[in-house]
C-alpha positions, 0 to 999 in steps of 0.5 A: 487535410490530414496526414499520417506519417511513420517509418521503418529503417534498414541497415545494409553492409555494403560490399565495396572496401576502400583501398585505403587502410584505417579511412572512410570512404566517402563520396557524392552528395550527403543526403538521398531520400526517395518518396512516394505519395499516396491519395484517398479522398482528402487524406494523404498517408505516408510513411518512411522505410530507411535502408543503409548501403554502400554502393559499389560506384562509390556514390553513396547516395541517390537521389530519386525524384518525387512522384507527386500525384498533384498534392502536397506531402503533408508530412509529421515534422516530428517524425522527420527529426527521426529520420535526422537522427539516423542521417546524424548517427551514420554521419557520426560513424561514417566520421569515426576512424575508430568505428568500421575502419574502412568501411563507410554505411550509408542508407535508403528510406522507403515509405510503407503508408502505414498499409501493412502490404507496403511493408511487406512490399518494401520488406521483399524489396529488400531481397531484390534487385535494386530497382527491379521487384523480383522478390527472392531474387538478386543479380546484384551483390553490390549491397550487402543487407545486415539488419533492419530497425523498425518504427515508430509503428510496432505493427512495421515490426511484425509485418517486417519479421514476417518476411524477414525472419526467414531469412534470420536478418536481424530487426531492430525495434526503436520505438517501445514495443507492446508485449510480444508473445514469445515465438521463433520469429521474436528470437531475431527482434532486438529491442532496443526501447526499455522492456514493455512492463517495466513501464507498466509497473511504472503507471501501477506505482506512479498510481499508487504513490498519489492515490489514483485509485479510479482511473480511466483508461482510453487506448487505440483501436489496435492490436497493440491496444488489445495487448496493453489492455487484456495483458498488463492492466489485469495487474491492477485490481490487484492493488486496489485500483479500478477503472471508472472506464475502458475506452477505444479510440480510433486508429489512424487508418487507411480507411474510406469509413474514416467520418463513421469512425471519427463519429464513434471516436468523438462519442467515445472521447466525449464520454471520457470527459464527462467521467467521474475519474479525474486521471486517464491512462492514454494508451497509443502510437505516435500518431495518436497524439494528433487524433487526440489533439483533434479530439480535445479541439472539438470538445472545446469547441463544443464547450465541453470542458476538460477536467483530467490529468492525463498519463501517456505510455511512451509508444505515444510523443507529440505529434501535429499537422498543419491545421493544428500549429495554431491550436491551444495545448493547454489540455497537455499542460500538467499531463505526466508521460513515459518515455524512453530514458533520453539525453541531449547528444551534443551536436544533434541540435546544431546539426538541424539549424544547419539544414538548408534546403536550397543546399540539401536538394537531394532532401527532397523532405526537406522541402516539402517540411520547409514550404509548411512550417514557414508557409511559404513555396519554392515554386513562383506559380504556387504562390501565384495561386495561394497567399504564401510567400517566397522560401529563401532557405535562410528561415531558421528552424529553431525559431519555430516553436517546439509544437511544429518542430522540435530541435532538441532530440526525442525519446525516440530519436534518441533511440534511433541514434542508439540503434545505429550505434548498436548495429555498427559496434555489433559490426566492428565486433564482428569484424574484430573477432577471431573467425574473420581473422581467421579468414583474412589470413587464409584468404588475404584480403577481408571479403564482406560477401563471406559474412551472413545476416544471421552471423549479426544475432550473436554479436548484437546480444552481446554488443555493449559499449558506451554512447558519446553521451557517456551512457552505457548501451547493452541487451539482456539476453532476450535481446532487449535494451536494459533501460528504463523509463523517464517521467515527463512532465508537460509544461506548455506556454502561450506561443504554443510552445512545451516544455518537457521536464523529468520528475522521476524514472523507473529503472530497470530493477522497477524501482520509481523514482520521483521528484514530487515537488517539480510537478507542475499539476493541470491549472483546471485543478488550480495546479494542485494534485488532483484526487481521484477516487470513486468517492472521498476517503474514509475518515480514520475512525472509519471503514469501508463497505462495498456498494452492491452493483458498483466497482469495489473502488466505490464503497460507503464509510460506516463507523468503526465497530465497537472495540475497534480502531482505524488509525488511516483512512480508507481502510477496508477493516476497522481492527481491534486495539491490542489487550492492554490497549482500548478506543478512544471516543473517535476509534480512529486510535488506541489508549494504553489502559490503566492498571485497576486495582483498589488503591488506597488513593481512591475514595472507596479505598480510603473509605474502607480503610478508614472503617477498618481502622475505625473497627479495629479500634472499637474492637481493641477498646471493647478488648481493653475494657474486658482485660481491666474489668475481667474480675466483674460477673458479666465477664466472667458469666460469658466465658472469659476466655472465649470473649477474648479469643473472640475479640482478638479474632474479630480484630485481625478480621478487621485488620485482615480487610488491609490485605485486599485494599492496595495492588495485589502481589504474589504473596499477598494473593496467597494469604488473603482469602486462605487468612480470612477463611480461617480467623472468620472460621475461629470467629464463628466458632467462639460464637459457636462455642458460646452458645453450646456453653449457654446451652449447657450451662443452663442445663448442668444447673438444674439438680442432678443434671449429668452435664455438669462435667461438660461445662468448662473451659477444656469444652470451648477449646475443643469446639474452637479448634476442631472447627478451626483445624477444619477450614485449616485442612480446606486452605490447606488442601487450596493452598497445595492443589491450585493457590490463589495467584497474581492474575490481570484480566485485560478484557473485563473493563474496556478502560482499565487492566484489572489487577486482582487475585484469582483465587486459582480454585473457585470450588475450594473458595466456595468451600471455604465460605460453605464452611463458614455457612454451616458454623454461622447456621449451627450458632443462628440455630442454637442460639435462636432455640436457646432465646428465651433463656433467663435474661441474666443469660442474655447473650443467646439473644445476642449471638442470634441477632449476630449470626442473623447479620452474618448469615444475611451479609455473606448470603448477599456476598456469594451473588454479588461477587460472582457478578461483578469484576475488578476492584468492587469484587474485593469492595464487596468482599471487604464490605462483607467482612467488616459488616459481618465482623461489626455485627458480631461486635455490635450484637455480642459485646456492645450490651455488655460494655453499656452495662460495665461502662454506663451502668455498673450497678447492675454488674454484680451477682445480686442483679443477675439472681433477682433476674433469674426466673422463678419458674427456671 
């Protein structure tokens, strides 16, 4: 037999004052609660309304028999706590000399069935005459209606306001409330559970902080299922979270379809189960928790395992009935739940191990809980009908295990405690403040007709004060409770116990707070964190790409493209490194490049340079045996000076190659090529002057030539520094319009920041080498023309063959510096200048050291006649 309980309580302000000042009035038996019960089929439904008052006979309470229809109330015993919590509270005000001096509340509870037209019945009830149902109308004022507070069930609430706020009596929601649309009637409802979002961005952050990003989500068939769906999970996608699934279970109902809906339920359930989505978001009310207790006892039974974590929003606590307090809890063990911040009131425990039904018969509650949970009657002809046995009323509730009855005080029950406070500061507030002194003075007597239930709004906003555990209890001014929210954590045991442990909290400035390592995780996860994505992550070195037709939590990992990194996992983009920066093998992170440049430390540069020296040396030796056999006729038959302008020449191009071998600088990029360009233009036009010279040598001896007065060496100075003084002015105009200057290229190589010189113009670097062309092709021609000169004028076949190397090297130059990059550009460039520069040295002066050094006979004037030809 299944039972659905919940209720909605009401504050009444009586209208008896005691005549004695600074006392509590205090009268009769301590407890009355009246009950109805109602049938359908084989399910019993009931639900509580409690109503505080004062009686004007001074009886506080009234005991209304039960109306029993032939079955026994089946009754949640949890919910039952909460209507201790209330009795606990007034209690405690009622004891209180400093709280409502002179006043003393008391209170009925009405059960509205969880059918919305008993609680408007009840709400109207309380805008009649006790006892009588005219609504709208009262011949009594003995009780004076203040305030109503409504739940566990939000629907209580707006079914109640619907009634009550015409008449501006404030209401009280102590269960956590769905997100309300702002209305008139909302201006009188007073939340005193945390604000509805700050729980939701409770779950977005309690998600994001362990990487659930494939959840399911399964709420109740309700109203309230709808809001927290349509209003509050639109937020999540934002974040990068979706859903593998959004599930509807059925609400407790007072339906006759009731096989036809618990059909659909388990076909719902079982699909959530069978889910890919390790962690589900449960959305419902308190009563929820039986539907889905039943739920997972089916599927367990029909050996359907379930594998999930489970996250309950704080509408939800536990609940059960009979037929459930021999079932496994297991599925609840590891779950993570939100509650309304709570603490422990001192004194609340003890309170319930003192109930005794055979003391308290004006509960009549308290029986029927009793004959449940120890499975046992009061009534002799009962137990002649069943296997119970006798209640004595000395069983103890705190032997019971927490899955029937819970001894320490809920979330909920917490709330309720804290509402009655409210309402009684908010009462001693106004009974303090100015305008009723103002009347007790004028009227001399403090009469509690002349107060009004709207009168309460102003106070209850306003009301703030501090619980008797200390904690500070105050509304914003939407009239809702500033709080927060508890995680809690389930631990359940083998003797169908819980436990309940806080791991964190989100306060009311959304912050989440969590104590990761006191998180016990389901045993089906081997009591791990579960993961829950659509698929594993992306490796770093990877990225994400969306799978057609599936959510975008669902994507395939594809490499990094080149060039790019991703240093985390499951990224949605793979980025580039910085410049000075390149990918490693991996791409899962960034190398700082190296410095490039042609060092003197690497094989090619000490190469290079070893030529260079090697060159200059041989070069420095042919010049040395110049100067000591200058005076000989092959020396000075090749224009001596031009021989020695052409050697020093030739040595500093050698020399020269040292500027590029080495990191660059400022003015190392200044002088180079500007310092090549003009010693390689003084070369090719000694060259040049070289073979003019032959040319007209041979021509002013022929008898009666008139170029005899050209031939010296005045004619070769002037070639040598016209030609030369022309590639000055081309560096010169480099050097004033766009200098070469220090430069690094970060993108050419992948591993390497190359540190060269940009030649700051490439047009006046062409130019300069353009220049070199013309002067080498101008010597080439002469020379090649003038070839067949007497041998003892051997040096044009020598100048030809040289101008031949030079103009082959730098045409092979041009393509392949402007094609390659870094520090083989400046290889190329030095190779090219010292494989041009040898060829002049070879070509031009290495005959004439053979015949001075190996063969000196043939270095005198006799030789050079017999050589001339007879027919020159």
């Amino acid at each position: 037999m299944l039972v659905f309980i919940g209720f909605g309580l009401l504050l009444l302000l009586p209208q008896a004052v005691c005549e004695v000042p600074n006392s509590k009035c205090l009268a009769g038996d301590p407890l009355t609660i009246r009950h109805k019960y109602y049938q359908l089929g084989d399910f019993i439904v009931g639900a509580i309304i409690s109503q505080i008052y004062i009686p004007s006979d001074g009886i506080i309470f009234k005991i209304h028999p039960s109306q029993n229809l032939g079955d026994e109330l089946m009754l949640f015993t949890h919910i039952y706590q909460h209507i201790q919590a209330l009795v606990f509270a007034i209690k405690e005000i009622n004891e209180n000399l400093l709280i409502l001096p002179n006043i003393t509340l008391g209170f009925l509870i009405y059960n509205n069935n969880c059918r919305p037209e008993l609680t408007s019945q009840a709400s109207l009830e309380l805008l009649s005459t006790q006892g009588r149902f005219i609504p709208n109308y009262r011949s009594d004022f003995h009780n004076n209606l203040v305030a109503v507070i409504g739940g566990p069930h939000s629907d209580i609430c707006h079914d109640m306001s619907t009634i009550l706020s015409i008449y501006k009596i404030p209401q009280l929601i102590y269960s956590p409330s769905p997100v309300i649309n702002k209305s008139p009637q909302s201006v009188l409802l007073h939340d005193t559970s945390p604000n509805a979002t700050i729980q939701s961005m409770g779950i977005l952050q309690l998600l994001l902080h362990f990487r659930w990003m494939w959840i399911g989500v399964a709420s109740e068939d309700n109203d309230e299922g709808d809001r927290f769906v349509q209003n509050l999970l639109p937020i999540f996608p934002q974040y990068g979270i979706c859903f593998d699934f959004i599930k509807k279970l059925p609400k407790v109902t007072y339906s006759t379809d009731i096989g036809e809906r618990a059909e659909e339920g388990f076909q719902a359930f079982n699909n959530i189960i069978k889910s890919t989505a390790s962690v589900v978001v449960l959305h419902g009310a308190v009563q929820s928790m039986v539907i889905f207790q039943t739920l997972v006892q089916i599927s367990i039974f029909e050996d359907i395992p379930v594998k999930k974590l489970w996250i309950m929003t704080a509408q939800m606590d536990f609940m059960s009935i009979s037929f459930q307090w021999n079932s496994d809890l297991q599925f609840l063990h590891g779950a993570l739940s939100f509650a309304s911040h709570s603490t422990e009131v001192a004194g609340f425990q003890k309170f319930l191990q003192m109930k005794d039904p055979t003391l308290e018969k004006e509960d009549a509650f308290l029986v029927d809980l009793w004959q449940q949970v120890f499975n046992c009657s009061f009534s002799s002809s009962a137990i002649e009908n069943t296997d119970r046995n006798i209640c004595i009323g000395q069983e103890k509730l705190e032997t019971l295990p927490n899955s029937i009855f819970d001894t320490r005080m809920t979330a909920h029950s917490y709330s309720i405690y804290n509402v009655i406070h409210a309402v009684a500061h908010a009462l001693h507030d106004m009974q303090s403040s100015t305008l009723v002194h103002r009347r007790m003075i004028s009227r001399k007597s403090w009469k509690l007709p002349n107060w009004q239930s709207w009168q309460l709004h102003h106070f209850l906003r306003r009301v703030s004060f501090n619980n008797s555990v200390g904690e500070k209890i105050s509304f914003d001014q939407n009239g809702e409770l500033i709080a927060g929210f508890d995680i809690i954590n389930w631990v359940t045991f083998i003797n169908r116990s819980f436990l309940k442990v806080k791991v964190g909290g989100i306060g009311p400035d959304k912050m989440l707070t969590l104590f990761e390592d006191s998180i016990t995780w389901p045993k089906v996860f081997n009591q791990a964190q579960p993961l829950s994505v659509c698929n594993e992550d992306c490796n770093s070195g990877y990225e994400r790409t969306k799978k057609e037709g599936k959510p975008f939590c669902c994507y395939d990992c594809l490499p990094c493209p080149k060039g790019k990194i991703s240093d985390q996992t499951d990224v949605d983009d793979c980025f580039q490194c910085p410049a000075d920066h390149y990918a490693n093998n991996d791409q899962d992170a960034c190398i700082p490049k190296k410095l490039s440049f042609l060092s003197y430390k690497e094989p090619l540069g000490i190469a290079l340079a070893i030529c260079a020296l090697l060159f200059s040396s041989i070069t420095a030796a042919v010049l040395g045996t110049f100067i000591k056999f200058h005076d000989t006729p092959i020396i000075k038959a090749n224009n001596e000076s031009l021989s020695y302008t052409l050697l020093v020449s030739l040595l500093l191009c050698f020399l020269c190659t040292f500027l590029f071998i080495g990191q660059p600088e400022k003015l190392i990029c200044l002088l180079r090529q500007t310092a090549f360009g003009v010693i390689f233009s003084v070369c090719v036009s000694c060259v040049l002057a070289k073979t003019i010279l032959v040319v007209l040598v041979f021509k002013a001896n022929r008898p009666g030539s008139k170029m005899q007065k050209w031939v010296g060496k005045g004619l070769a100075i002037s070639i040598v520094l016209l030609c030369s003084l022309i590639q000055a002015t081309i560096c010169t105009v480099w050097l004033i319009s766009s200098p070469p200057f220090l430069d690094v290229d970060m993108h050419s190589a992948t591993e390497n920041i190359i540190v060269e010189c940009n030649e700051g113009s490439l047009t006046m670097f062409l130019c300069v080498l353009s220049y070199m062309g013309f002067l080498a092709t101008v010597s080439f021609t002469v020379a090649f023309l003038a070839r067949k000169l007497p041998d003892s004028f051997h040096e044009a076949k020598s100048i030809t063959f040289s101008m031949l190397v030079f103009c082959s090297v730098w045409l092979s130059f041009v393509p392949a510096y402007l094609s390659i990059r870094g520090k083989y550009m400046v290889a190329v460039e030095i190779f090219s200048i010292l494989a041009s520069s040898a060829g002049l040295l070879v070509f031009i002066f290495f005959p004439k050291c053979y015949i001075i050094v190996l063969r000196p006979e043939l270095n005198k004037k006799e030789s050079f006649k017999k050589k001339i030809h007879p027919a020159l």
